[in-house]
C-alpha positions in Angstrom: 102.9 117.0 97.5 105.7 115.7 99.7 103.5 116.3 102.9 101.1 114.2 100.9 103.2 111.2 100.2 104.4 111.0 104.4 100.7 111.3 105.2 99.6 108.3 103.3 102.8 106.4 104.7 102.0 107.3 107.9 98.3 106.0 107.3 99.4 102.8 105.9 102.0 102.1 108.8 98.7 102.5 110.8 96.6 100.6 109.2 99.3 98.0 109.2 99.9 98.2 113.0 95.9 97.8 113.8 95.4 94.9 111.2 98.5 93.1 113.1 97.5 93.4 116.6 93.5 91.9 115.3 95.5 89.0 113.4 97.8 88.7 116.8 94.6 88.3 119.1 93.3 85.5 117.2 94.2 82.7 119.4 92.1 85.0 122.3 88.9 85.2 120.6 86.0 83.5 122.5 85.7 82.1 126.2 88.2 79.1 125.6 91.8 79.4 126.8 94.1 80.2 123.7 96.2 77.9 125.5 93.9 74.9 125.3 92.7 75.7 121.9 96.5 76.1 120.5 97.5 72.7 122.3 94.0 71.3 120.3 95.0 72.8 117.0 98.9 71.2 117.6 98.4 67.8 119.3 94.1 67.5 118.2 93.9 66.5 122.1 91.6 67.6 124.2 92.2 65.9 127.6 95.5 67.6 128.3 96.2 68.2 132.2 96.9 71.2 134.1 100.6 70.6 134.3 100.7 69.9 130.3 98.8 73.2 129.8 100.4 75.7 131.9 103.9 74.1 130.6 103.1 74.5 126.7 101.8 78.7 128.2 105.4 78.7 129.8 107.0 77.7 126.4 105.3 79.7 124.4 105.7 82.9 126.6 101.7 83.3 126.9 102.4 84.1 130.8 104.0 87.8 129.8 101.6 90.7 129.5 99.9 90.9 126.3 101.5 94.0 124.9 104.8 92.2 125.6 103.6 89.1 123.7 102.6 91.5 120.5 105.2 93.2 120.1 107.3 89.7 120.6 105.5 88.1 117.9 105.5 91.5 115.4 109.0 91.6 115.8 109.1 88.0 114.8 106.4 88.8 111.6 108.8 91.7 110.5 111.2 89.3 109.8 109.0 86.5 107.9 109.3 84.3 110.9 106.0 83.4 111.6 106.7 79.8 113.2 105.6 76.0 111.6 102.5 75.0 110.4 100.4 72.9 113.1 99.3 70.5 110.2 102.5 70.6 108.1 104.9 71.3 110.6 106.4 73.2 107.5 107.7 76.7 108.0 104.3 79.3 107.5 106.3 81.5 105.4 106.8 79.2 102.6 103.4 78.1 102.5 102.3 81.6 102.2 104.3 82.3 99.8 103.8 79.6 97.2 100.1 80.9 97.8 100.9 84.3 97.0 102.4 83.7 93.5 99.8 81.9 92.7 96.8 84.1 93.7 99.1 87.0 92.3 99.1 85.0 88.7 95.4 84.6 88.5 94.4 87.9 89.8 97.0 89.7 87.0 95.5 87.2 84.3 91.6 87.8 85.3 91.7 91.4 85.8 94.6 92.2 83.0 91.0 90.1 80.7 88.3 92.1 82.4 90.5 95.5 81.7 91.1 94.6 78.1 87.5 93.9 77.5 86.0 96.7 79.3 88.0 99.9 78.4 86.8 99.5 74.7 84.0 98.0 75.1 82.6 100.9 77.6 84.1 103.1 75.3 82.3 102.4 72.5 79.1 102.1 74.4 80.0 105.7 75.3 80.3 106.8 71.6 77.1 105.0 70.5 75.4 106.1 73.1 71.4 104.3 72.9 72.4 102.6 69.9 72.1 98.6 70.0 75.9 98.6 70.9 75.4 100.1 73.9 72.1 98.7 74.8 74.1 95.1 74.5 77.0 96.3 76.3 74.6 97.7 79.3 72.5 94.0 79.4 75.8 91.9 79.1 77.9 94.0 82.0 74.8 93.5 84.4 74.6 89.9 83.6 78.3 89.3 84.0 77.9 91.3 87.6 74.9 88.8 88.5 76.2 85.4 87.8 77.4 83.6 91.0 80.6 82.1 90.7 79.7 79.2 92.5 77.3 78.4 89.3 79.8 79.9 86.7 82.8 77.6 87.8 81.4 74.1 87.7 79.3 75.4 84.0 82.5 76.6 82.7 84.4 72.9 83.7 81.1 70.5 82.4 81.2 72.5 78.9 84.9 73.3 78.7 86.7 70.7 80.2 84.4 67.4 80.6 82.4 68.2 77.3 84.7 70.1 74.7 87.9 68.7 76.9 89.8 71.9 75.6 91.2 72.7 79.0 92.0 70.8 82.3 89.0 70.8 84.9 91.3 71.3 87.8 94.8 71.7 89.4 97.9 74.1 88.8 99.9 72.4 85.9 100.8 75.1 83.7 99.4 78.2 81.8 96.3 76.0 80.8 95.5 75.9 84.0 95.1 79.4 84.5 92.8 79.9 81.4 89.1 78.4 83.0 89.4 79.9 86.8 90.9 83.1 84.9 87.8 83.6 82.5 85.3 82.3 85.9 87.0 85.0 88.2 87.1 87.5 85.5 83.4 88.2 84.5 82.3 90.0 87.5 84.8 92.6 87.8 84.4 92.9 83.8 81.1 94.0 83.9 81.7 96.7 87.2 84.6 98.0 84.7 82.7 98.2 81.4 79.7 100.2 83.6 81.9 102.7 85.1 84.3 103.1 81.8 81.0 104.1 79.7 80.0 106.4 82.4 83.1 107.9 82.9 83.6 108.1 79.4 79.9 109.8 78.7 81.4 112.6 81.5 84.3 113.3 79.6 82.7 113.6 76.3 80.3 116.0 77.6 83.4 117.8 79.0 84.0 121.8 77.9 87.5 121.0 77.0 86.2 117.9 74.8 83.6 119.5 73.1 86.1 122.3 72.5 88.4 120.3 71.0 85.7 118.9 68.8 84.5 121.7 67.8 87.8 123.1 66.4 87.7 120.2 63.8 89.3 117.3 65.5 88.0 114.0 64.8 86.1 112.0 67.6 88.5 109.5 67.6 91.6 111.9 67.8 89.7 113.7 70.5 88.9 110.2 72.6 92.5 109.1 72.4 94.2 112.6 72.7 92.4 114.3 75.5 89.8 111.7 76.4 90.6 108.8 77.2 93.4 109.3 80.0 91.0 110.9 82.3 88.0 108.7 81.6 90.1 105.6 82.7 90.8 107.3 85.8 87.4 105.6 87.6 88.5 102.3 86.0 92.0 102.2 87.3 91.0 102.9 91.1 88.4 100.1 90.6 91.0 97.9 88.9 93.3 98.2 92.5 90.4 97.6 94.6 89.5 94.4 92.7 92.9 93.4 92.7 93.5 94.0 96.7 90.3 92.3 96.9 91.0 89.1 94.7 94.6 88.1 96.0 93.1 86.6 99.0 89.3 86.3 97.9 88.7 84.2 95.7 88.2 81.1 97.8 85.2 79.7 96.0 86.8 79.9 92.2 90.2 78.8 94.3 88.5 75.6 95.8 86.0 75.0 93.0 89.2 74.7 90.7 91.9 73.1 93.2 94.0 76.1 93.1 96.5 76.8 95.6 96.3 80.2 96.2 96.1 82.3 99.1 92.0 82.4 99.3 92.3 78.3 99.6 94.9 78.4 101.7 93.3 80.9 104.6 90.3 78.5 104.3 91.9 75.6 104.9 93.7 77.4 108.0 90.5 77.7 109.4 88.9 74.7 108.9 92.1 73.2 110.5 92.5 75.4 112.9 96.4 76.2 111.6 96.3 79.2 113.6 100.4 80.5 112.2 98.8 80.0 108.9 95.7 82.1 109.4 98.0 84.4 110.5 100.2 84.7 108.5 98.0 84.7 105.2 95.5 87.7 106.8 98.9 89.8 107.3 100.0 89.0 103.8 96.9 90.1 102.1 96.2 92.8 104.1 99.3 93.9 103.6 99.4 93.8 100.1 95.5 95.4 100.3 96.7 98.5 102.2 100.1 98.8 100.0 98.0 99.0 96.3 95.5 100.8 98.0 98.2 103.6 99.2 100.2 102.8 95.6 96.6 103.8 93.7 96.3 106.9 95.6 99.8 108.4 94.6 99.7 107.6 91.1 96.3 108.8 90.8 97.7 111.9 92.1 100.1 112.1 89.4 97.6 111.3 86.6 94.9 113.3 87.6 96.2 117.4 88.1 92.7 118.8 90.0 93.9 115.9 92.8 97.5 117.3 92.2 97.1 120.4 92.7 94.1 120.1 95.9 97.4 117.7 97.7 100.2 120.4 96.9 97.8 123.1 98.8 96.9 120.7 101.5 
């Protein structure tokens, strides 16, 4: 187990040094001078002599080799400092930041709605197997996986907000605000979630153990929650952290459709812009945060699930 545990560390601090030295080589991408294109994105000039250009490269050190220049600007990273923001002129970090508890509050609300939803629901479906229930359940989880959002989001403000006027259309006011880009972003992953929780739930069920159990006298709903349910929301739970790695920096079109200043909005307006410290900063972030649940997921399904246990202790 504990060889385990320093292997996946070691595979994240990998994964982590890879991801940083892509995001570093941004400015380099293409046939244009990263010189010229930083002095674009920072003065939006583009008739800057020779003299101007190779003194901006002396200032910002892009005359040293480039390995020198990484590990310059990952030392920097390490310790937040990832310069000012060409359009702002605002330190990066607190941009990103303000971003990141934002996308981090409407990830935790849409998927905490799609989990809540889906474990019962797929359960049930499970139990009544090719009964109405289920057939519902089956029709409404592929429906919810086949709506665009891009369609879903402007429906949900013309009926909810213009219409009804329940809820505000836009913006990041307070826990209202959350409700409508919540519900939008949360349909998708709902329906992924109910699909795999009534299959998973339909192995289980069929388990020797579970029919065992069931046949010694114990009710189906004593046998669901005692020996059940735990392993059938195994599937679920590794879906649940690859939606939420996912979501925290990819929801740009619920983000934009809805004004919300999260981390999705914010990496497309770096781009747009051309804030290149931005850009950069925000990829790091979410990849980071990707590669950490990802890593998190993977240990504690080792603890909840003992055939994975005991397969890493031998390993």
């Amino acid at each position: 187990m504990p060889i385990f545990i320093l292997r996946r560390f070691a595979v994240l601090a990998l994964a982590l040094l890879v991801v940083t030295f892509l995001v570093f080589l941004i400015p380099y991408i293409g046939e244009t001078d990263p010189v010229r294109a930083l002095a674009r994105a920072r003065f939006g000039r583009l008739d800057l002599d020779a003299a101007t250009i190779e003194a901006l490269r002396l200032e910002l050190g892009m005359h040293r080799p480039l390995i020198v220049q990484y590990l310059d600007w990952l030392r920097s990273a390490v310790t937040g400092d990832f310069g000012n923001s060409y359009m702002s002129r605002e330190p990066v970090v607190e941009q990103v930041w303000s971003a990141l508890k934002v996308s981090v509050v409407l990830t935790l609300a849409s998927l905490g709605f799609a989990f809540a939803v889906a474990v019962p629901a797929g359960s049930i479906a499970a139990l009544r197997q090719g009964g109405s229930f289920d057939m519902a359940t089956k029709s409404l989880s592929q429906a919810f996986v086949a709506v665009p959002e891009y369609w879903l989001a402007p429906m949900s403000i013309l009926v909810f907000a213009l219409y009804l006027g329940w809820l505000p259309s836009a913006g990041w006011r307070g826990p209202e605000s959350v409700i409508l880009p919540a519900l939008a972003l949360s349909l998708r992953p709902m329906g992924y979630f109910t699909q795999v929780m009534r299959a998973s739930m339909i192995d289980v069920l069929n388990s020797p153990h579970i029919v065992a159990a069931h046949s010694r006298g114990l009710s189906v709903r004593r046998t669901l929650i005692a020996h059940g349910l735990r392993n059938a929301l195994l599937p679920v739970i590794t879906l649940f952290s690859v939606w939420m790695a996912g979501l925290l920096g990819g929801a740009v079109v619920i983000e934009v459709i809805f004004a919300v200043p999260g981390m999705g909005r914010l990496v497309y307006s770096a781009i747009v812009n051309g804030d290149i410290p931005v850009l950069q900063a925000g990829l790091v972030a979410i990849v980071t945060l990707a590669v950490v649940i990802n890593t998190v997921t993977d240990l504690a399904y080792t603890v909840l699930n003992p055939v994975v246990r005991i397969d890493n202790a031998t390993a």
